[in-house]
MARMAR-186145 format. One record per atom (N, C-alpha, C): residue in one letter; x, y, z. Coordinates in steps of 0.02 Angstrom, whole numbers, padded with zeros to 5 digits, always signed. Layout:
<recs>
AXYZ ...
</recs>
This chain:
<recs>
X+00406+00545+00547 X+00365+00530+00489 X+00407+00542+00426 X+00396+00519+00360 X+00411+00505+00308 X+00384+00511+00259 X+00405+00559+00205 X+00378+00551+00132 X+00356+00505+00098 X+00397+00443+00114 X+00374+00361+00080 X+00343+00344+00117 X+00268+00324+00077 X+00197+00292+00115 X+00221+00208+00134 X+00254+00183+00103 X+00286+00122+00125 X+00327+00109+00170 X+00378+00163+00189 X+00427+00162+00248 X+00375+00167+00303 X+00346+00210+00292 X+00298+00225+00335 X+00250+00178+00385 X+00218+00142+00343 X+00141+00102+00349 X+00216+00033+00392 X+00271+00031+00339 X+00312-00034+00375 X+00336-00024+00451 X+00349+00064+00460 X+00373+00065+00528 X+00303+00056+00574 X+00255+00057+00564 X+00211+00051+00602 X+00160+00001+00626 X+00211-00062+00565 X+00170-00140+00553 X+00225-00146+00634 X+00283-00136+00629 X+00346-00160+00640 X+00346-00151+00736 X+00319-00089+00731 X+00274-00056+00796 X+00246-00084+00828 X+00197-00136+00769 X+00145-00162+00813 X+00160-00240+00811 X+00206-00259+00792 X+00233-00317+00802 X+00217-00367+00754 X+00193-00346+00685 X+00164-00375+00602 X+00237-00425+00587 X+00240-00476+00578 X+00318-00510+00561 X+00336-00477+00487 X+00395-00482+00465 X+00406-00451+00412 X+00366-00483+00332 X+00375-00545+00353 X+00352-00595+00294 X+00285-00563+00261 X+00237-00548+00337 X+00168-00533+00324 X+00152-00446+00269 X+00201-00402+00325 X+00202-00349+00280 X+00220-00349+00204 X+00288-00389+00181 X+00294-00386+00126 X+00223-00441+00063 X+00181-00466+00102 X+00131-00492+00073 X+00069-00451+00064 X+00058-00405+00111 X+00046-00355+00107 X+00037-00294+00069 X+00111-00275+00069 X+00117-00228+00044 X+00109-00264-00040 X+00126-00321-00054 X+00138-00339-00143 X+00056-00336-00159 X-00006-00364-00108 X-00070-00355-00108 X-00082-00272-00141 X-00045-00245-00094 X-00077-00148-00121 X-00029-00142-00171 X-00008-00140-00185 X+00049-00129-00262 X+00007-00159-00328 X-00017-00215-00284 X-00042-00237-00368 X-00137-00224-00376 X-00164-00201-00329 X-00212-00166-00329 X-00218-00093-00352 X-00148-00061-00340 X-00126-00006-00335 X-00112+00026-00420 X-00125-00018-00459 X-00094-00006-00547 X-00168+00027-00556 X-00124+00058-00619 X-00177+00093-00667 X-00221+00058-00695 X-00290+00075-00674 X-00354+00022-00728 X-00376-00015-00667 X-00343-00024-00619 X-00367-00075-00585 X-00450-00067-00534 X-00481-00104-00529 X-00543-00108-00482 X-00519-00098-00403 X-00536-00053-00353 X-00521-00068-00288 X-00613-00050-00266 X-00635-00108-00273 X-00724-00097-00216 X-00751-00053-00273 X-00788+00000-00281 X-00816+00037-00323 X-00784+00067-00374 X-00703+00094-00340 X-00651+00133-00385 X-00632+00109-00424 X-00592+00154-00467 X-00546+00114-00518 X-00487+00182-00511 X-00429+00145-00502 X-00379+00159-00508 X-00357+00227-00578 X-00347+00278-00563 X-00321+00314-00630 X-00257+00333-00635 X-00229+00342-00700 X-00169+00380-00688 X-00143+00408-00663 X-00156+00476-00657 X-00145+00523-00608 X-00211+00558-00568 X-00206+00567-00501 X-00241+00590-00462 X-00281+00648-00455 X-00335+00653-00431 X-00395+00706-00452 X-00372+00751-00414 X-00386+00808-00440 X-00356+00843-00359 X-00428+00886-00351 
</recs>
């Protein structure tokens, strides 16, 4: 396992046999959901994290 949530989630697309094309479409999907301000379902994205 790995500190980077992206190395991560990719070794395990890669695992399950995800082609690469798909992950990197993917992953650009959560990146750009992933910004500050943004709507995800009820949430909204903040700066920094609640703890």
């Amino acid at each position: 396992m790995t500190d980077d949530p992206e190395t991560e989630l990719r070794r395990l697309w890669t695992q399950q046999g995800v082609p690469t094309e798909q992950q990197n479409r993917m992953i650009e999907q959560i990146k750009a959901k992933a910004q500050t301000g943004q709507h995800v379902g009820p949430f909204v994205i903040k700066a920094t994290p609640s703890g």
